[in-house]
FITOR-224389 format. One record per atom (N, C-alpha, C): residue in three letters; atom name; x negated, y negated, z negated. Coordinates in steps of 0.001 Angstrom, whole numbers. Layout:
! residues N
["ala"; "CA"; [X; Y; Z]]
...
! end
This chain:
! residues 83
["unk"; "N"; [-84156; -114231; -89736]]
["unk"; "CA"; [-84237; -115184; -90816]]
["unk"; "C"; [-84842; -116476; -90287]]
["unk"; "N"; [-84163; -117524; -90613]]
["unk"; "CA"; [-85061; -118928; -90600]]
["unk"; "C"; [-85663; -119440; -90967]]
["unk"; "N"; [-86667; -120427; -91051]]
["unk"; "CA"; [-87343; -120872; -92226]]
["unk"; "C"; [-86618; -122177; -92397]]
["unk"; "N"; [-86514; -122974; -92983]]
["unk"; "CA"; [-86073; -123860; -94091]]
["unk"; "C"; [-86897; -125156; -92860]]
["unk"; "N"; [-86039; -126560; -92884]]
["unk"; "CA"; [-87038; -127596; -92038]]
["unk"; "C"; [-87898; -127803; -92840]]
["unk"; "N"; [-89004; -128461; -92522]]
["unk"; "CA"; [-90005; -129526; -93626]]
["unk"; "C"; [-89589; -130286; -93764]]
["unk"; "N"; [-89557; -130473; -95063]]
["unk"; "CA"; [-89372; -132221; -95485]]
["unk"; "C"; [-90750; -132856; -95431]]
["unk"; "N"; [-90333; -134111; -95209]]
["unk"; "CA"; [-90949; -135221; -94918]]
["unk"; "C"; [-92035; -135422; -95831]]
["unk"; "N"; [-94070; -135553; -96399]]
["unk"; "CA"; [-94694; -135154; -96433]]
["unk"; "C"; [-95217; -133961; -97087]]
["unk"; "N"; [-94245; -132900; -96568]]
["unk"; "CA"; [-94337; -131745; -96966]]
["unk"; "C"; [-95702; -130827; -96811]]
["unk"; "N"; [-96516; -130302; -97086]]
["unk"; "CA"; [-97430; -129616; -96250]]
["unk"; "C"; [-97335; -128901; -95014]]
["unk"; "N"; [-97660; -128792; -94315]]
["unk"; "CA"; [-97651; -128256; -92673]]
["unk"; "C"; [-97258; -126381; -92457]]
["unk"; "N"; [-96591; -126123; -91873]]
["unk"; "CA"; [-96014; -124528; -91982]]
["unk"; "C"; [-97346; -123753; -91788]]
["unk"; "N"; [-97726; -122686; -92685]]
["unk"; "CA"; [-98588; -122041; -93412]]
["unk"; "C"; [-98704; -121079; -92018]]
["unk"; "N"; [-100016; -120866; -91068]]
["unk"; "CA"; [-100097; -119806; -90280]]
["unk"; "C"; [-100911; -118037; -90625]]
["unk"; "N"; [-99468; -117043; -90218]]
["unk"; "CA"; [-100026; -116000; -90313]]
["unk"; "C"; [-101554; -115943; -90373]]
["unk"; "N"; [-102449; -115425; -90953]]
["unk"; "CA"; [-104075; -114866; -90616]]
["unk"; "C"; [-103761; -114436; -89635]]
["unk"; "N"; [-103321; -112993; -89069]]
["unk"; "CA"; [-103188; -112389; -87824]]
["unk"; "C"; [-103215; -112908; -86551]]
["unk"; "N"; [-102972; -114512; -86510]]
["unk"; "CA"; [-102983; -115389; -85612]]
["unk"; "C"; [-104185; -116686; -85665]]
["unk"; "N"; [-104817; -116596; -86633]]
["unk"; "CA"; [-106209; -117409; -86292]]
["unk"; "C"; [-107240; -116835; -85927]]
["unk"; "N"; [-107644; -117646; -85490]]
["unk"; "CA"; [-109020; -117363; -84388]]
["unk"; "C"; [-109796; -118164; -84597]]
["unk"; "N"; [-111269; -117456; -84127]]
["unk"; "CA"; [-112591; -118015; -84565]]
["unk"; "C"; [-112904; -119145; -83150]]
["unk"; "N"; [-113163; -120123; -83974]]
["unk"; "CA"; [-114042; -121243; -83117]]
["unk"; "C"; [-114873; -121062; -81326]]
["unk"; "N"; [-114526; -121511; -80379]]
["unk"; "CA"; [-116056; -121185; -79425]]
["unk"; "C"; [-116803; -122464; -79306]]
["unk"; "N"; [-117915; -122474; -79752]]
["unk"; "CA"; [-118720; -123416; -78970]]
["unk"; "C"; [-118518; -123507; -77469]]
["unk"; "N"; [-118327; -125067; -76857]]
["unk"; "CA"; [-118476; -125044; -75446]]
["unk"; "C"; [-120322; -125583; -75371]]
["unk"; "N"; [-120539; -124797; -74593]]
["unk"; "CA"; [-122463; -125216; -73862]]
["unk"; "C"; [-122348; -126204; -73225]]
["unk"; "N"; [-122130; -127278; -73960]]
["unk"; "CA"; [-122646; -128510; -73347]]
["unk"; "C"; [-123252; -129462; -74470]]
["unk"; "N"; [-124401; -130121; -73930]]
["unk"; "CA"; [-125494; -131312; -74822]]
["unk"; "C"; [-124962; -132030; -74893]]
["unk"; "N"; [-124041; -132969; -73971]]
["unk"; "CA"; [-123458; -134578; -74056]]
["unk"; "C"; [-122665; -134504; -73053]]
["unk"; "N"; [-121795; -135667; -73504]]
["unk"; "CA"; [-120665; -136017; -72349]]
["unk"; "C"; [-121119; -137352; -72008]]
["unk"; "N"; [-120270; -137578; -70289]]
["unk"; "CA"; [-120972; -139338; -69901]]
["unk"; "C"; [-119744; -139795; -70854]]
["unk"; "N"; [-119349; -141037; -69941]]
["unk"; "CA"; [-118392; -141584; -70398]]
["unk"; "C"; [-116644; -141295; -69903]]
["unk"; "N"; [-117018; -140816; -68951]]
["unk"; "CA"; [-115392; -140552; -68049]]
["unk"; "C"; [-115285; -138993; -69316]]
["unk"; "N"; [-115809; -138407; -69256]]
["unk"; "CA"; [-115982; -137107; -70157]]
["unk"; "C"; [-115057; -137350; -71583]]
["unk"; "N"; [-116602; -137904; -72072]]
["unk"; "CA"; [-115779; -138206; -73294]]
["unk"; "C"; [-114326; -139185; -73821]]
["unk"; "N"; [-114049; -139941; -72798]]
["unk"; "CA"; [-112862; -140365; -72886]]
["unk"; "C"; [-111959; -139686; -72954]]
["unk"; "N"; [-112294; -138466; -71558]]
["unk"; "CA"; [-111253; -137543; -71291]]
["unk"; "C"; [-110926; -136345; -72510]]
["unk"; "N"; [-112577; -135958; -73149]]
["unk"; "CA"; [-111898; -135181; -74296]]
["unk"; "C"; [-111340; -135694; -75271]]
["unk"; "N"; [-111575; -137143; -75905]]
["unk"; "CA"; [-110802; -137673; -76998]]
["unk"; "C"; [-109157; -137841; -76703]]
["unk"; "N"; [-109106; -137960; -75062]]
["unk"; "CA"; [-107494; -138283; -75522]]
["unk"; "C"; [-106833; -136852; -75267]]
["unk"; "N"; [-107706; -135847; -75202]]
["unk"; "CA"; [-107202; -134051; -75083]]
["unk"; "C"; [-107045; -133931; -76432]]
["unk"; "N"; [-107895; -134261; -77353]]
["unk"; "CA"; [-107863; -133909; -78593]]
["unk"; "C"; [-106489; -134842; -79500]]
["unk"; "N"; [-106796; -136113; -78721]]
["unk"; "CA"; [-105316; -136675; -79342]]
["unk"; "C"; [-104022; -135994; -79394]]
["unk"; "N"; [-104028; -135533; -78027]]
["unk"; "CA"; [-102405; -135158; -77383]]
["unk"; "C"; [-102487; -133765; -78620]]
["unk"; "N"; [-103377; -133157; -78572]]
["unk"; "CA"; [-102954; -131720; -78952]]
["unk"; "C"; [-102881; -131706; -80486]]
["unk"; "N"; [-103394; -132934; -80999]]
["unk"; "CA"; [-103013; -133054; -82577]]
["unk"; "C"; [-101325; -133227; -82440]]
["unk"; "N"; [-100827; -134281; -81589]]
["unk"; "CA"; [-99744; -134868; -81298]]
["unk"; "C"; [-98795; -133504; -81188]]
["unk"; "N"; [-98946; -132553; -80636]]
["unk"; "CA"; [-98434; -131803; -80057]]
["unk"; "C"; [-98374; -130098; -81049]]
["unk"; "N"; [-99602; -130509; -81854]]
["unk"; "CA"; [-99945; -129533; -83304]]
["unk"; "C"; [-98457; -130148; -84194]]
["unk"; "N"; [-98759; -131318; -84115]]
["unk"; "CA"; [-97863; -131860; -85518]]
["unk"; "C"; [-96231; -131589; -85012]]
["unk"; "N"; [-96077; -131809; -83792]]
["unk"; "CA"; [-94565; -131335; -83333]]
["unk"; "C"; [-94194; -129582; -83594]]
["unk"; "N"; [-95491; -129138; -83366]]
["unk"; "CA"; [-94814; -127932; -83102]]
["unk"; "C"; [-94577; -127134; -85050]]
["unk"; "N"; [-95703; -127752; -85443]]
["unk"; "CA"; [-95647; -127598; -87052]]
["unk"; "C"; [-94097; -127661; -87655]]
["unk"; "N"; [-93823; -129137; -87401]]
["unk"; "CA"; [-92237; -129288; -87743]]
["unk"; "C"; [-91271; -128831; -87265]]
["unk"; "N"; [-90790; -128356; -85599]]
["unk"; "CA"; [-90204; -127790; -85471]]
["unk"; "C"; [-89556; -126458; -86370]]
["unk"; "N"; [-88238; -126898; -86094]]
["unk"; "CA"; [-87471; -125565; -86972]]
["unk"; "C"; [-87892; -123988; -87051]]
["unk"; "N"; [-87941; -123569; -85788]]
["unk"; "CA"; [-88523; -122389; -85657]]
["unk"; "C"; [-90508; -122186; -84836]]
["unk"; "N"; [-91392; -122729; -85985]]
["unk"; "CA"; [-92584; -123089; -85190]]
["unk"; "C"; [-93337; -122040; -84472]]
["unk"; "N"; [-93513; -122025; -83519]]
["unk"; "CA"; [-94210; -120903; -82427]]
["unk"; "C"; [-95375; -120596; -83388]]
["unk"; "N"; [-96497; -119840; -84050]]
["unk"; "CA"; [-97044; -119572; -84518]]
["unk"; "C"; [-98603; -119459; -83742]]
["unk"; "N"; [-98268; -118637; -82442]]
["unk"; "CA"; [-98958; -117774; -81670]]
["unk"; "C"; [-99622; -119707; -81161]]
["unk"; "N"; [-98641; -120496; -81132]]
["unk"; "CA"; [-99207; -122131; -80329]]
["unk"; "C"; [-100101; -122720; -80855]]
["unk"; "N"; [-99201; -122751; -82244]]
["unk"; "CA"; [-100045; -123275; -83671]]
["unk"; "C"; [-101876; -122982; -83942]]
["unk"; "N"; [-101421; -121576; -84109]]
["unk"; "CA"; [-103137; -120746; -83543]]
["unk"; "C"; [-104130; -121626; -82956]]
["unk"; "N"; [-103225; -121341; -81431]]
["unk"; "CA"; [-103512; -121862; -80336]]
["unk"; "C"; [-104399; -123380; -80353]]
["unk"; "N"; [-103062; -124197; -80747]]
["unk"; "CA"; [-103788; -125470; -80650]]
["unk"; "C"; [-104913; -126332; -81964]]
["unk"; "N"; [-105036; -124798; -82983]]
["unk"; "CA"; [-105915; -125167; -84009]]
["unk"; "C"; [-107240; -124756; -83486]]
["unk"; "N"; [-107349; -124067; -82559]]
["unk"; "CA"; [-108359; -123188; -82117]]
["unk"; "C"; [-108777; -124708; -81376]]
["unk"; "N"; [-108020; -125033; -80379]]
["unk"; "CA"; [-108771; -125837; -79361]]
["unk"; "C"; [-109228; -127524; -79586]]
["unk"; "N"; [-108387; -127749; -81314]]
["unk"; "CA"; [-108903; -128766; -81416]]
["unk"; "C"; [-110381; -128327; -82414]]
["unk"; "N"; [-109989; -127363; -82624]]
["unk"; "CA"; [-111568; -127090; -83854]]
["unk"; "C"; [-112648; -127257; -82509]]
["unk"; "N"; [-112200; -126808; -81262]]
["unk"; "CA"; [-113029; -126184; -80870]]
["unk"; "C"; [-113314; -128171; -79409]]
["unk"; "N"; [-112642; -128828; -79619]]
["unk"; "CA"; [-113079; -129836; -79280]]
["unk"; "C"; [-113512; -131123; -79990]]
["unk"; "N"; [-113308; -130883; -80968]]
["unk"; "CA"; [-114073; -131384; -82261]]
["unk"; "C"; [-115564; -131158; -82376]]
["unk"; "N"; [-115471; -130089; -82017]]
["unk"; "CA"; [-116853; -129756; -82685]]
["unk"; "C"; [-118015; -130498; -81457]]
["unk"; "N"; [-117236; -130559; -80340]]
["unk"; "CA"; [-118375; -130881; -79505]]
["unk"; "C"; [-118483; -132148; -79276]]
["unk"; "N"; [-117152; -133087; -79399]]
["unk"; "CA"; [-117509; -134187; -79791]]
["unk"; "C"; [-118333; -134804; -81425]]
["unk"; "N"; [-118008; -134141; -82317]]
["unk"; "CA"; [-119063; -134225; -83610]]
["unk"; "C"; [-120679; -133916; -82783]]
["unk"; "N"; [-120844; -132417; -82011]]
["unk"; "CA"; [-122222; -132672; -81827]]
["unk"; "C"; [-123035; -133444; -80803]]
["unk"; "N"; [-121713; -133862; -80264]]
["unk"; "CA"; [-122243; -134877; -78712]]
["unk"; "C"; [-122176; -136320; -79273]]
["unk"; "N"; [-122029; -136981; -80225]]
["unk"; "CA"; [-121962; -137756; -80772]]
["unk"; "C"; [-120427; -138917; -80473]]
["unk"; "N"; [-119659; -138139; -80228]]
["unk"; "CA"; [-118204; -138741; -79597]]
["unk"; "C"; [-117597; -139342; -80577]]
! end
């Protein structure tokens, strides 16, 4: 079976529970500056790359997970590193 495309500002394809995952803190206090540059534009690409795979016709799920996990999970350290 297929799922149906999204229309255009549709809400984002709904992920199984079975496939989310809990947050990790990374152990680190602060980033310099080469750092934090480098995680903001990681966190860019993988929104970039969340939102493609969302729309895609048949969306990988297991990615989706994936790349919700790693932006929660680079978020968070730029929120506590002050990024």
């Amino acid at each position: 079976m297929t799922q149906p495309d999204p229309q255009p500002g549709s809400p984002a394809t709904p992920v199984p529970a079975h496939f989310e995952r809990e947050i990790e803190a990374i152990d680190v206090d602060e980033l310099d500056k080469e750092n934090l540059g480098w995680t903001k534009t990681y966190v860019a690409g993988l929104r970039d790359r969340l939102a493609t795979e969302q729309a895609a016709a048949s969306p990988d799920f297991v990615m989706i997970s994936y790349l919700k996990k790693e932006i929660a999970t680079y978020q968070e350290l730029l929120d506590r590193t002050g990024g």
